[in-house]
N, C-alpha and C positions, 0 to 999 in steps of 0.2 A: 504494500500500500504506500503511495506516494502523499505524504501530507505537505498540506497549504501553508507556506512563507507566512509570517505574519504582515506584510503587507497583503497578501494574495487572501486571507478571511477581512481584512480591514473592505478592502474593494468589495468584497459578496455581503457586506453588511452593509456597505453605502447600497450595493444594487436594491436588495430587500426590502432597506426603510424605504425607498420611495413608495414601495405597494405595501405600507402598513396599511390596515384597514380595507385594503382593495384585493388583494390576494386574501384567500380563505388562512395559507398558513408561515404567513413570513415574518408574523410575532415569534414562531416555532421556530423556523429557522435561522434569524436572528441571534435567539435563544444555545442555538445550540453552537453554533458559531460563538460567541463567546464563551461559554462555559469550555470549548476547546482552547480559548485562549488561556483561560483559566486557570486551564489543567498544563498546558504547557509552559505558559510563560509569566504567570503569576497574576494576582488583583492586580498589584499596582497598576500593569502593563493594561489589562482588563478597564481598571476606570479609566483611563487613557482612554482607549478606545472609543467607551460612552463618549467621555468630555468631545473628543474629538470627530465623532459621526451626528452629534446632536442625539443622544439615543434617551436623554434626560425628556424631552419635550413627546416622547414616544411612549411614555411608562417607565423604561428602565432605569434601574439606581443604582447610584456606583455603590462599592462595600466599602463599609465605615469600621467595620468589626461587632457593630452590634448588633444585635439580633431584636429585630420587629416583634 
């Protein structure tokens, strides 16, 4: 399995957000695009991403460490 550069999931989450709400599941795949960033490359790099795609104005929150 060939996995995605962290630019290369930045790009597929800008693609995405544009059809939030318009596509049936690209909250989902959003979703799981970042939690593989997650997993690889850490929160930090993760809220980044948020900050950086506008994913704040979409629902998603960066992690603070505390738990809702």
């Amino acid at each position: 399995m060939i996995e995605k550069t962290l630019d290369e999931l930045k790009e597929r989450i800008l693609e995405e957000a544009e059809y939030v709400d318009i596509r049936p599941y690209s909250h989902n795949i959003i979703s799981l695009y970042l939690r593989e960033i997650d997993k690889r490359f850490g929160k930090k790099i993760t809220n980044e991403i948020i900050e950086e795609c506008e994913l704040e104005i979409l629902g998603w929150h960066k992690w603070t460490g505390k738990v809702k």
